[in-house]
C-alpha positions as CSV (number, residue, x, y, z in Angstrom):
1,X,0.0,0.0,0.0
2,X,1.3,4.0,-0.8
3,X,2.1,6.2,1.3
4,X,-0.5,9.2,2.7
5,X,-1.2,11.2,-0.3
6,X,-0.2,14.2,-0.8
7,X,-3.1,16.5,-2.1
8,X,-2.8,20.0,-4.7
9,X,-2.1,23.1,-2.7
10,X,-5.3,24.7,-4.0
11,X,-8.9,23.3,-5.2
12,X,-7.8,23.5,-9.0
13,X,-10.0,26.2,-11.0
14,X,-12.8,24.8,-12.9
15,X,-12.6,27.3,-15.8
16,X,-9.2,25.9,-16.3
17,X,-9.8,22.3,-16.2
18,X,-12.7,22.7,-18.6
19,X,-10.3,24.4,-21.1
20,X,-7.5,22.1,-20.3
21,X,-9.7,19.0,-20.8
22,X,-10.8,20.7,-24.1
23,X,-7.7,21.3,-25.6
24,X,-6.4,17.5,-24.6
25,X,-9.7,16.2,-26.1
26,X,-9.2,18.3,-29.2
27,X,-5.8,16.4,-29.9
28,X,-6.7,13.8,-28.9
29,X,-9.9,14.1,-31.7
30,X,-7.2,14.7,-34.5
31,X,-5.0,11.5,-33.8
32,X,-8.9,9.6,-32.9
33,X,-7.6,9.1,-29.6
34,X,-8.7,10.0,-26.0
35,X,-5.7,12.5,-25.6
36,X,-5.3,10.6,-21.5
37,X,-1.5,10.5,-22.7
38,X,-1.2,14.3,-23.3
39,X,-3.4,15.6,-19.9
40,X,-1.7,13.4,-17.4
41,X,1.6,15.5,-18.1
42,X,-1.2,18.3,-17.7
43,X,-2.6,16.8,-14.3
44,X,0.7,16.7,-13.1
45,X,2.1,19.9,-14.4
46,X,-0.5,22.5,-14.7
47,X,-2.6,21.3,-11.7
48,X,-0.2,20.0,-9.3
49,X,-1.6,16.6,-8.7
50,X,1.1,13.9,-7.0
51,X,2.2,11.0,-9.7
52,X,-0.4,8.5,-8.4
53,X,-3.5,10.5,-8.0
54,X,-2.8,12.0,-11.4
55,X,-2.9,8.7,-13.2
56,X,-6.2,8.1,-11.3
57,X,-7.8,10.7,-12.3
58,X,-6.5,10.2,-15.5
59,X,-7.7,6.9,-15.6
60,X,-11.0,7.8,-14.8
61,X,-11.7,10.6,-17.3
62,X,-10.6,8.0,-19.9
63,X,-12.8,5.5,-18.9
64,X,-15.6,8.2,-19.4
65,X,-14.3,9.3,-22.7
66,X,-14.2,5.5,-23.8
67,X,-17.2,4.7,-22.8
68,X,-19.0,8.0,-24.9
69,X,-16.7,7.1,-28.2
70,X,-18.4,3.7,-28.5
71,X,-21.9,4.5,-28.7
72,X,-20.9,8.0,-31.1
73,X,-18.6,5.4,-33.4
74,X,-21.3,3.5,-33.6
75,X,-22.8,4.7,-36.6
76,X,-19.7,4.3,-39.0
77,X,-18.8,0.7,-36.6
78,X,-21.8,-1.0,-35.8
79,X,-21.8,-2.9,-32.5
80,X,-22.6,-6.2,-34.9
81,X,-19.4,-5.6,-36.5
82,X,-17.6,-5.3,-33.1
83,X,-19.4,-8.7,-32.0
84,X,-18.6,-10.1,-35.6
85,X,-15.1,-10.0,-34.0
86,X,-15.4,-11.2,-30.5
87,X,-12.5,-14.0,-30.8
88,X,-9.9,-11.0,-31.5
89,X,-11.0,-9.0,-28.4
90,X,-11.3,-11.9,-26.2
91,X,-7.6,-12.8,-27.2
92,X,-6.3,-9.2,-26.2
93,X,-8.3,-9.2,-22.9
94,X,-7.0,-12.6,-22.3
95,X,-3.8,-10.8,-21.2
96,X,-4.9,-6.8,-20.8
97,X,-7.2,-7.8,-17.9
98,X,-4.4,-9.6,-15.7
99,X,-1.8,-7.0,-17.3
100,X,-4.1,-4.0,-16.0
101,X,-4.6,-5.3,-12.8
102,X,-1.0,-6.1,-12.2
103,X,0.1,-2.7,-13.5
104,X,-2.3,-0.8,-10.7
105,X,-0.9,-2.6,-8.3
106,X,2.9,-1.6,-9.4
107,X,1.9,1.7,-9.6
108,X,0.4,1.7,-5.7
109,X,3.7,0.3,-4.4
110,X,6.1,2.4,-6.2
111,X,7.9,5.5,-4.6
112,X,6.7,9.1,-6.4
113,X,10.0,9.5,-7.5
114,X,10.9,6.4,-9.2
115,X,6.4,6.1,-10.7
116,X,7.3,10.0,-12.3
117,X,10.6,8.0,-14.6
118,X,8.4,5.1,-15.5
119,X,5.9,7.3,-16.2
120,X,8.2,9.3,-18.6
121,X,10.0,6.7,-20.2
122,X,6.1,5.4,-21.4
123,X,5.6,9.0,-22.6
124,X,8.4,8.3,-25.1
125,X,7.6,5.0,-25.9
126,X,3.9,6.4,-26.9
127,X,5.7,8.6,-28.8
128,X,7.7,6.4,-30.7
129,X,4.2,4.1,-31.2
130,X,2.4,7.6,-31.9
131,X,4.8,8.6,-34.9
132,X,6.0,5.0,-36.3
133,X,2.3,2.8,-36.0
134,X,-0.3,5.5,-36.2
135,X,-0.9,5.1,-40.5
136,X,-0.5,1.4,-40.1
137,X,-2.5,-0.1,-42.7
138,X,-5.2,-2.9,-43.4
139,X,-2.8,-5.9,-44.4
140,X,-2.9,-9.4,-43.7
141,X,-1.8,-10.7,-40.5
142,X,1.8,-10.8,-39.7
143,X,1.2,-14.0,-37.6
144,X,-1.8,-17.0,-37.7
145,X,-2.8,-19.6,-35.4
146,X,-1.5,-20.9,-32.0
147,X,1.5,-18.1,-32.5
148,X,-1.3,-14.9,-33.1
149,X,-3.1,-16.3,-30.0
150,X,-0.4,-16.1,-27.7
151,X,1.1,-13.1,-29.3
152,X,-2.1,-11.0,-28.7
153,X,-2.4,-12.8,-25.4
154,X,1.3,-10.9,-24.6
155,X,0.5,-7.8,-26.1
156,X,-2.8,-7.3,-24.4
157,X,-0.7,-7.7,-20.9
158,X,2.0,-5.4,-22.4
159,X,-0.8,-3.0,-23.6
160,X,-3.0,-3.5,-19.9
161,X,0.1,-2.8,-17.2
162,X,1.0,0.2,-19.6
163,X,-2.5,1.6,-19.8
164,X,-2.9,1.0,-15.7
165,X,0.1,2.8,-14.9
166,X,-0.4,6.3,-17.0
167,X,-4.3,6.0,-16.5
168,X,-4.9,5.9,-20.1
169,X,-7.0,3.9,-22.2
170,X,-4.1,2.4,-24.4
171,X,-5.7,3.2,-28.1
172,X,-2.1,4.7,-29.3
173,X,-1.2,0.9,-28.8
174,X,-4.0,-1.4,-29.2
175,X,-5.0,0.2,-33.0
176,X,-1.8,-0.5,-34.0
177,X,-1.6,-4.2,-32.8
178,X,-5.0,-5.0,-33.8
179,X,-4.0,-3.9,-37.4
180,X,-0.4,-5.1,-38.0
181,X,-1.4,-8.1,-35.7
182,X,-4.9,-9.0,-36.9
183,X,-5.1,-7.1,-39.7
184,X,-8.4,-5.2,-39.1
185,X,-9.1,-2.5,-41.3
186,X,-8.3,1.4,-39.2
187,X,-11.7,2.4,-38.2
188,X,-12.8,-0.9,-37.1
189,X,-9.8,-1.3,-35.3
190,X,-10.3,2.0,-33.4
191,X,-14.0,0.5,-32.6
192,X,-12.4,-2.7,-31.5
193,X,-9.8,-1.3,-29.5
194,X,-12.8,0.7,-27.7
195,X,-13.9,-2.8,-26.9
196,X,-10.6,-3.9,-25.1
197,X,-10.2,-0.8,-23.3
198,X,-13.1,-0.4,-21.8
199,X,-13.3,-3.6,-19.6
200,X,-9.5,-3.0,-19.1
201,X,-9.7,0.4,-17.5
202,X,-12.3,-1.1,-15.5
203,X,-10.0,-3.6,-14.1
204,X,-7.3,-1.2,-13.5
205,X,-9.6,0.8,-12.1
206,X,-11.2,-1.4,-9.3
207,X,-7.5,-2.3,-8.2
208,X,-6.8,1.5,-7.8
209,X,-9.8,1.7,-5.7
210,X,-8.5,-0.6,-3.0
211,X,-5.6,1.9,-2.4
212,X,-6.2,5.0,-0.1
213,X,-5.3,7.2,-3.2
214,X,-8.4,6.5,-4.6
215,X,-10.3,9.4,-2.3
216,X,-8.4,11.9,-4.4
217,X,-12.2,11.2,-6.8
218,X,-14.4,12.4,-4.1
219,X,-12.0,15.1,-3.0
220,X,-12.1,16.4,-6.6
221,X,-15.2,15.0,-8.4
222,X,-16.5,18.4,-9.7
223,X,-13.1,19.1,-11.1
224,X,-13.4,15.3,-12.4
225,X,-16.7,15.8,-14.0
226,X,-15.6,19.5,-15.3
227,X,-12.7,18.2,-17.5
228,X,-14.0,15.1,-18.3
229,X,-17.1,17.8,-20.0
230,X,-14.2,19.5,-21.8
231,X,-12.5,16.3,-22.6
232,X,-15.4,14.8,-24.7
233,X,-16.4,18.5,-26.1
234,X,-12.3,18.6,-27.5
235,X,-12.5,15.3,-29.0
236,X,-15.5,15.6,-30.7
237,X,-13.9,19.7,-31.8
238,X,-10.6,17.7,-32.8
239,X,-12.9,15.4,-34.9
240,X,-14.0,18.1,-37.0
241,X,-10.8,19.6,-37.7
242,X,-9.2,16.3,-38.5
243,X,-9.3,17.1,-42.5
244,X,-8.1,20.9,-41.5
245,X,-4.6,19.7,-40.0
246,X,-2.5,17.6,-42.1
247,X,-1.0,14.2,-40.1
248,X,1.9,14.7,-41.8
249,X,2.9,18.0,-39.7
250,X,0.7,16.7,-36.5
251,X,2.2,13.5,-35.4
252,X,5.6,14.5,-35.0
253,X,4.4,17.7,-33.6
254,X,2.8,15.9,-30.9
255,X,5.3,13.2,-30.6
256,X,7.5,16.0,-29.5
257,X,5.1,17.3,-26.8
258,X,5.6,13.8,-25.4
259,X,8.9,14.0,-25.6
260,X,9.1,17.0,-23.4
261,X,6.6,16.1,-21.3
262,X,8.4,12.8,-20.5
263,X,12.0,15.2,-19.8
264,X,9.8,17.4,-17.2
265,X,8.3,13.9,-15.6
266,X,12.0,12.8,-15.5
267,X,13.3,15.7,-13.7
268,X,10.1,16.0,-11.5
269,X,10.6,16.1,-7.9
């Protein structure tokens, strides 16, 4: 169990995490992701939340943005398609459910210190994933059989501990495994790693609960609920500008936000 946490100097302004959850979402919205991997840097920069409590509350505004995508993707990915699929997101949960709970409880036990340099040597890994797999493409599968089973069995574990321990819903890798992996076609992909995630989080998210951490959702659940508004208002923002900003300039733009987000998490004390 973690030490006493330590709590923000201030009641964070709720103007602020509206805008702040915005703008995340809105990235987030260009690259169809959640943006959790840009506003934990934010949680933990701007609003002066400890390493742990920021990855919950991180964890729980993604597992509100998840849940909302499913039902609004639902009209370009019908929920048939997603159940057309159900052996593929039973193999990834085969090993993201143990993965996520196993992740929560490394990140309960670790010191603040040495939870801020896992934290952002992730970032850069994300980035790497962000820039390199993003424009994967439709293909067929790179493996079949007994070897695909247990190779989405390992990623989904890889893919779960990562997503418990930054509190994100683990899109930026899951889309790119499901197509180079499985070779689903992008937007179902993005529909199917909704699917993972979501049951995932969850499992992260009940371990997290068990740790005295967790109060830091009652002791901020207007500021929860406030960003979490901006969050899904940003993505859907993002969504309509996706034809406005080319990838080709975006990616590496916000690759490098990452990057320097992860040196500040490094040097964080």
């Amino acid at each position: 169990m973690s030490s006493a946490p330590e709590v923000a100097a201030s009641p964070p302004s709720l103007p602020l995490a509206f805008g702040g959850g915005a703008f995340i979402g809105a990235l987030g919205g260009l690259i169809g992701l959640g943006g959790a991997e840009f506003r934990l840097p934010l949680l933990i920069g701007l609003f002066r939340f400890v390493a742990l409590e920021a990855v919950i509350l991180n964890k729980a505004m993604s597992l509100v943005v998840v849940a909302s995508a499913l039902p609004f993707r639902a009209a370009t990915v019908p929920f048939t398609s997603i159940a057309a699929h159900w052996p593929i997101v039973l193999n990834l949960l085969a090993g993201s459910l143990l993965g996520a709970w196993i992740g929560a409880g490394w990140a309960t036990k670790l010191k603040s210190e040495t939870l801020y340099k896992v934290i952002a040597l992730l970032l850069v890994v994300i980035a790497v994933v962000l820039v390199f797999g993003h424009d994967a493409t439709a293909g067929h599968p790179v493996l079949t059989g007994m070897a695909r089973l247990i190779a989405g069995v390992v990623a989904g574990f890889g893919i779960g501990v990562v997503a418990s321990l930054l509190g994100v819903a683990g899109g930026e890798l899951l889309i790119p495994t499901l197509v180079l992996l499985f070779g689903a076609d992008i937007k179902l992909a993005g529909s199917l790693s909704l699917a993972v995630s979501l049951p995932t989080m969850i499992v992260g998210f009940t371990r997290y609960s068990r740790d005295q951490s967790f109060s830091v959702i009652n002791r901020n659940r207007a500021f929860l609920v406030v960003m979490a508004a901006g969050s899904i208002g940003g993505t859907f923002v993002g969504g309509l500008l996706l034809d406005i900003v080319p990838g080709s300039v975006l990616l590496p733009v916000l690759a490098a936000i990452l990057v320097v987000s992860a040196v500040k998490m490094w040097r964080h004390t």
